[in-house]
C-alpha positions, 0 to 999 in steps of 0.5 A, a space after each residue: 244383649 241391646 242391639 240398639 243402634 243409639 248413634 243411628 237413632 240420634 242420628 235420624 232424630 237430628 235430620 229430622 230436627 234439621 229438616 223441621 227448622 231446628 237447625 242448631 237443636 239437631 247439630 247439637 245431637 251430631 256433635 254429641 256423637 261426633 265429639 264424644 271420646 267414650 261410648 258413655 261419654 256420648 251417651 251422657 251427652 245425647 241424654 242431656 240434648 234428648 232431656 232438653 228437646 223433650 222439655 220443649 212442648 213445641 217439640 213435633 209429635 213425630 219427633 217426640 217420639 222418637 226422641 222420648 224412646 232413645 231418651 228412656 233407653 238410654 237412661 236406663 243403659 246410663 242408670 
C-alpha cells in the first residue's frame, strides 16, 4: 500500500516556490490540486507542472529535490 501524501507533498513544494520568488510556478501546482475533479486527473496535472519545473536548470537544489522524488513517483503510480 503507498501511503504518500502527493497533495501535501506538492503542496510544500509550492510554498517553498512562493517563498523563493516563483510565485506563478508554485500557484500552478495549487490549481493542479485544487482544480482537478479526479484523483489521476490531478496527478496527470502535478506531473506535468513538476516535469516542467524540473526542465528548468535555475530550479534551487533544495526544491529540486523534492520535486524530482514527487515527480519519479508519481509517474510511476501514472505509468
Amino acid at each position: 500500500m503507498n501511503t504518500s501524501d502527493y497533495y501535501g507533498e506538492a503542496r510544500i513544494i509550492a510554498a517553498n516556490l512562493k517563498n523563493a520568488g516563483r510565485e506563478a510556478d508554485g500557484t500552478n501546482l495549487i490549481d493542479a490540486i485544487e482544480a482537478g475533479a479526479t484523483a489521476t486527473e490531478i496527478l496527470m496535472a502535478l506531473r506535468f507542472h513538476l516535469m516542467n519545473l524540473l526542465a528548468d536548470q535555475s530550479l534551487p537544489t533544495i526544491i529540486r529535490s523534492p520535486t524530482e522524488s514527487l515527480y519519479k513517483r508519481i509517474n510511476s503510480v501514472l505509468s
